[in-house]
C-alpha positions in Angstrom: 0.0 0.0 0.0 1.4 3.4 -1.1 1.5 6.0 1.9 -0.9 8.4 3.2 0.2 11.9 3.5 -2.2 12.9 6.3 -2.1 10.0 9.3 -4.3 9.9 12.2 -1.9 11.3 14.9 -4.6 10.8 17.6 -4.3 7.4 17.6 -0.4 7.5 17.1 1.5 5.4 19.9 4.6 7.2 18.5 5.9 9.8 15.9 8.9 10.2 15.0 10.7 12.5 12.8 14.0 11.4 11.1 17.4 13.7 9.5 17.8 13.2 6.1 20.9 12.0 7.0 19.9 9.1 9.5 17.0 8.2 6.5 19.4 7.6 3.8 21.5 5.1 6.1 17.8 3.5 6.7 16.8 3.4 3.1 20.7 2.4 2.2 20.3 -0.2 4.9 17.2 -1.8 3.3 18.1 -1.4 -0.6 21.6 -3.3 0.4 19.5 -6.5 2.1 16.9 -6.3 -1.2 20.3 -7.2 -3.4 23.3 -5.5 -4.6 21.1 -4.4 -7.7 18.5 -2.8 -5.4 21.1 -0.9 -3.9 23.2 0.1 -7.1 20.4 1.4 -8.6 19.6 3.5 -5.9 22.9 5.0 -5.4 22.7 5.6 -9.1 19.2 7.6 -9.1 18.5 8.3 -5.7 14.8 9.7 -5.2 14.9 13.6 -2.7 11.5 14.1 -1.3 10.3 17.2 0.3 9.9 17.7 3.8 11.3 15.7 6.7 10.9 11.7 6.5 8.4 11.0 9.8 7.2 7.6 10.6 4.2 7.1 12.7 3.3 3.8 14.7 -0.4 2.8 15.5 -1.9 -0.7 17.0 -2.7 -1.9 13.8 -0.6 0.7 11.2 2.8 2.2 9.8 3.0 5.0 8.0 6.1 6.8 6.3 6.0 9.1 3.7 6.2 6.0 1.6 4.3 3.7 3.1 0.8 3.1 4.7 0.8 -0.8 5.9 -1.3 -2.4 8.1 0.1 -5.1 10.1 -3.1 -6.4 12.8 -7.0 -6.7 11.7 -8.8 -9.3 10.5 -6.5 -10.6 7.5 -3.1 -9.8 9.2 -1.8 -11.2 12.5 1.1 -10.1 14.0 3.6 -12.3 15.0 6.3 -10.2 16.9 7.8 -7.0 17.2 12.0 -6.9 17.8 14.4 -4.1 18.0 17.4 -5.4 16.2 20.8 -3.4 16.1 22.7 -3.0 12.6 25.8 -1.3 13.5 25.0 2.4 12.6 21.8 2.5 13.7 18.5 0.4 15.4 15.7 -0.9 13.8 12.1 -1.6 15.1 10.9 -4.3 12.9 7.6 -5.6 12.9 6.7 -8.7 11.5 3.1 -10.6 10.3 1.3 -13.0 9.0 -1.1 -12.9 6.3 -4.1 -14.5 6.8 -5.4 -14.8 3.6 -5.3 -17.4 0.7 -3.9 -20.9 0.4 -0.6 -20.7 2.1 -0.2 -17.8 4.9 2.5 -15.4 4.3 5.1 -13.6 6.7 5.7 -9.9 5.9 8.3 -7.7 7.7 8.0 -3.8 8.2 11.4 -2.2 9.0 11.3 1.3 10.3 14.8 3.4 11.8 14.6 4.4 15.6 15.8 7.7 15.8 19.0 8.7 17.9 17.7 9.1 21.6 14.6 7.0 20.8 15.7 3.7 21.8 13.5 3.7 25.3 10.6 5.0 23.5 11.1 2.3 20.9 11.3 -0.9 23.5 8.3 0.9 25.9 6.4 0.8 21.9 7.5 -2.9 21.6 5.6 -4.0 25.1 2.8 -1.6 24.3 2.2 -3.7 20.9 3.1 -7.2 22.0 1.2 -7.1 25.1 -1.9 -6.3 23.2 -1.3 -8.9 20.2 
């Protein structure tokens, strides 16, 4: 699902607001575990976007300025949420299982934790997991 420029920040358990610095490492993070080709291609034509990169974190939902992706509700159920450490930088990743069809499917949403966010990110972790 493509993102949604306007999230409900009422029902936000976290927002979080990124450098464009700290993004790029995330996005070059992700394009290098796609494949080197994934990554080449996006050192090659790297895409700017205007305004700051934010993520926002909901019971059921993620959205970036990218992406808009449910992970709980009646088709999707989630499996477990992990902080995981990459060297540069922390990553909450969230991971589910699709429901639907023949054969279920596990799905992984990766979003950067912001310097000085790491509490905030373990407290969301509990928050989510608790209520799963």
């Amino acid at each position: 699902m493509k993102g949604n420029p306007q999230p409900d920040k009422t029902a936000a358990l976290v927002h979080w607001t990124y450098s464009y610095k700290e993004w790029r490492t995330f996005i070059l993070w992700k394009k290098r575990n796609k494949g080197f080709f994934h990554y080449l291609f996006y050192l090659l034509l790297p895409k700017r976007k205007q305004g700051l990169p934010f993520a926002v974190v909901t019971m059921s939902k993620v959205y970036t300025e990218d992406l808009n992706e449910i992970f709980r509700d009646t088709d999707r159920l989630l499996k477990r949420v992990g902080v995981r450490d990459t060297g540069k930088m922390n990553i909450l990743e969230i991971t589910y299982e699709m429901i639907t069809g023949d054969r279920p499917a596990l799905n992984d949403i990766y979003l950067p934790i912001p310097r000085g966010k790491l509490r905030e990110a373990i407290g969301l972790q509990e928050i989510i997991t608790a209520h799963s």
